[in-house]
DRENGUDREN-972070 format. One record per residue (C-alpha): residue in one letter; x, y, z. Coordinates in steps of 0.1 Angstrom, whole numbers, padded with zeros to 4 digits, always signed. Last residue first. Layout:
! residues N
AXYZ ...
! end
This chain:
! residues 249
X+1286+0918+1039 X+1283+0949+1017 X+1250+0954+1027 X+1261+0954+1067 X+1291+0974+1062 X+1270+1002+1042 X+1242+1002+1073 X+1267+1001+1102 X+1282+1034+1083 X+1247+1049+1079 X+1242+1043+1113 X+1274+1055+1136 X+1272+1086+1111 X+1237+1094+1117 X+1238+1092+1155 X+1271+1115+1151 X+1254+1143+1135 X+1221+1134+1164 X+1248+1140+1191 X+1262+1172+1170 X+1227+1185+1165 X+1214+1178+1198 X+1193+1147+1205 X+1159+1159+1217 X+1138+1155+1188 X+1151+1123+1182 X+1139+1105+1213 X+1105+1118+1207 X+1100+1121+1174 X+1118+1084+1174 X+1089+1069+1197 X+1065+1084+1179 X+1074+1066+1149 X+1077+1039+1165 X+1047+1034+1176 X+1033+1037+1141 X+1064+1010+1129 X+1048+0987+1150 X+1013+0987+1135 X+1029+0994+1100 X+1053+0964+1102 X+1026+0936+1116 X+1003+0949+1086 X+1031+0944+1060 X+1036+0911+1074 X+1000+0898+1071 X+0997+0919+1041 X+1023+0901+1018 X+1020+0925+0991 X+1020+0915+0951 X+1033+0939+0925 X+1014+0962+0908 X+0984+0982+0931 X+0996+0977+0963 X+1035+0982+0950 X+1022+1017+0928 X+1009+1026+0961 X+1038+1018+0982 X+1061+1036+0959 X+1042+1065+0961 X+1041+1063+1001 X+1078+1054+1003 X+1088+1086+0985 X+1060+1110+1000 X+1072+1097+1041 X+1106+1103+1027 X+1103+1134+1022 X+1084+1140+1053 X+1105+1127+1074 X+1139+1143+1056 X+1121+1180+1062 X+1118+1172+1103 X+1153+1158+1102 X+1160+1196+1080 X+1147+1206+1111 X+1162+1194+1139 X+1198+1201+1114 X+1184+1241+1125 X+1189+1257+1089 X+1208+1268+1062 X+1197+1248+1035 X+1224+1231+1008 X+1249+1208+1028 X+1226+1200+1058 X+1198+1188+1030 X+1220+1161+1013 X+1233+1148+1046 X+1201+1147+1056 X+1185+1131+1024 X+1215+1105+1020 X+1211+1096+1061 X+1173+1092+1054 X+1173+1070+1024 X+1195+1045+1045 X+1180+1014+1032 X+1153+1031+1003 X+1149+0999+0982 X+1138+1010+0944 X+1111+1039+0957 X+1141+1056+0981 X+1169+1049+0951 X+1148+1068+0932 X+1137+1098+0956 X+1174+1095+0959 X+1178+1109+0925 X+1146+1133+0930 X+1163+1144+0963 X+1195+1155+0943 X+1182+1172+0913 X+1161+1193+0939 X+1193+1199+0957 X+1213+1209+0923 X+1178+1229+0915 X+1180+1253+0943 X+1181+1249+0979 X+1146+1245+0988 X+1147+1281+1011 X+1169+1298+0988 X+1207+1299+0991 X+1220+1335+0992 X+1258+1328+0973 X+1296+1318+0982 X+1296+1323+1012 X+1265+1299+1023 X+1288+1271+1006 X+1317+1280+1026 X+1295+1275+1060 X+1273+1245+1046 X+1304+1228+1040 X+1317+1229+1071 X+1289+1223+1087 X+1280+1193+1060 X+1314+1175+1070 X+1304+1145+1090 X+1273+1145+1072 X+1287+1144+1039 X+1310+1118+1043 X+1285+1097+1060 X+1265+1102+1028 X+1299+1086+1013 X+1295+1063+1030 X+1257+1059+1023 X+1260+1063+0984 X+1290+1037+0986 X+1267+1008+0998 X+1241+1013+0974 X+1262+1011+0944 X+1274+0973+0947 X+1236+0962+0954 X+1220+0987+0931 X+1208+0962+0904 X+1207+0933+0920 X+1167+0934+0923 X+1167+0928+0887 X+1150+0957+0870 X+1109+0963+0860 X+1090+0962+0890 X+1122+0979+0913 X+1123+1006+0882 X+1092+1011+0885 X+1096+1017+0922 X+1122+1039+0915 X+1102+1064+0892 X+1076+1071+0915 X+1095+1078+0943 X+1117+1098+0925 X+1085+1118+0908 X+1072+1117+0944 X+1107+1129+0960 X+1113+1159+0935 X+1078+1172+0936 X+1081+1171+0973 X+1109+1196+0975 X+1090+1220+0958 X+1061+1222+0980 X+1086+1209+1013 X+1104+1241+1008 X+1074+1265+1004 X+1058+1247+1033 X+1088+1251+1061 X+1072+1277+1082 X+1064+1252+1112 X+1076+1215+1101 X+1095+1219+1134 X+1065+1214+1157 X+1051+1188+1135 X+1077+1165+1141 X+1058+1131+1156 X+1034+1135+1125 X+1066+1132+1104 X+1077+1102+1124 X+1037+1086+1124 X+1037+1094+1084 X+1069+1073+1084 X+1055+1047+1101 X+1024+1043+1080 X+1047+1038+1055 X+1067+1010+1066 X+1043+0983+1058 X+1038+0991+1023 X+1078+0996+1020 X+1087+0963+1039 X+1059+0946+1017 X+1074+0957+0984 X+1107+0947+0991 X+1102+0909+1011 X+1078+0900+0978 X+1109+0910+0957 X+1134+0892+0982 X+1110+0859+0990 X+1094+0857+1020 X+1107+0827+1041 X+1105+0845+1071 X+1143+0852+1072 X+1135+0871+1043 X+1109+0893+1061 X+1136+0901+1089 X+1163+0909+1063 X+1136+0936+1053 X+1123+0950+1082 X+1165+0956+1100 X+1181+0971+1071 X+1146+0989+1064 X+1151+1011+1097 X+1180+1032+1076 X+1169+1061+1087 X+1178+1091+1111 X+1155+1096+1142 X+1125+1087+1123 X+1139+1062+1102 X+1154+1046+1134 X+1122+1048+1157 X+1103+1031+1130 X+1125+1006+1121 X+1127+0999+1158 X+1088+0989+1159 X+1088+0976+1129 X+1110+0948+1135 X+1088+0946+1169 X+1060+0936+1145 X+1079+0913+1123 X+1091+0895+1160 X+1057+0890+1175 X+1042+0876+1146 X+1067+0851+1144 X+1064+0847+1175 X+1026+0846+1175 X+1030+0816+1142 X+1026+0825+1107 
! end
């Protein structure tokens, strides 16, 4: 690998850092990168998730602050997004990686969907009943099935968890970003384990990612954190839209 190549995985990582923290979707730019390496689209998976997990440890790290008072909701939450987690990286070491290549790109759509309308939502929703502080089991349902899709390729993971969480918890949408970081910090860093241990890791690249998806992490905590909610509603939108459009091309 030569030092541009070098240079150019590592600022991959660098902005897939900043975007998973600030919304997601950071693999569409790791993992087209790895392939134009030469790496093949398995071997290209498992290394983007390996190497993107130290990143998303930095973006939760980076909102600490807004974690405060949330442990009962990320306890049970985070049984749902490490059995997902679990579960879709089997399937990625078991499956064709075609699998979820038609699916994918309508999950984040219609994410977008979801985001757009989640106040809305979230308002006739929190009529209707007292929510609890993880949401009930139609959220927990919910994260565990993107905790799937999250372990199996994970592009956009964050706009489906936000959009997901914004709809069923009343709470600051700051936060619930601060929830989605962590959730998918647990999803990728099962799946990454399982990867290290089964599958085989390209840890020249993976390394490259996680030292500049680290700074970017803390870049995005700090950009992110001061995006108010309908700048950082619309942030997400703009994304997960770019991110359906560019798997479906």
């Amino acid at each position: 690998m030569s030092v541009l190549e070098a240079l150019a995985i590592m600022g991959a990582g660098l902005v897939a850092g900043t975007i998973n923290t600030i919304v997601g979707s950071g693999s569409l730019i790791t993992f087209p990168t790895l392939l134009a390496f030469g790496f093949s689209p398995v071997v290209a998976n498992v290394s983007n998730t390996v190497g993107l997990v130290p990143g998303s440890l930095s973006g939760a790290i980076a909102y600490r602050s807004e974690l405060q008072g949330q442990r009962p909701r990320l306890m049970v939450l985070g049984i749902a997004s490490v059995a997902g987690g679990v579960t879709g990286a089997v399937l990625l070491l078991a499956l064709p990686g075609s699998v979820f290549r038609h699916v994918v790109p309508v999950l984040i759509l219609i994410a977008c969907v979801l985001v757009a309308f989640q106040p809305r939502l979230s308002a006739r929703l929190a009529l209707r009943a007292d929510r609890p502080t993880h949401g009930g089991p139609v959220l927990f349902g919910s994260v565990f099935l993107t905790g799937v899709y999250g372990g199996y390729f994970g592009a956009a993971q964050g706009v489906i968890l936000l959009s997901l969480l914004g709809i069923f918890l009343s709470d600051h949408l700051q936060k619930l970003n601060a929830t989605k970081n962590v959730l998918a910090f647990l999803v990728n860093g099962v799946a990454g384990l399982l990867f290290i241990v089964f599958a085989h890791v390209a840890w020249e690249a993976a390394g490259l990612l996680a030292a500049g998806s680290i700074v970017g992490g803390q870049v995005g905590g700090a950009l992110g954190r001061r995006f108010p909610a309908p700048l950082l509603r619309a942030v997400i939108i703009v994304v997960g839209v770019i991110a359906a459009i560019a798997l479906l091309v």
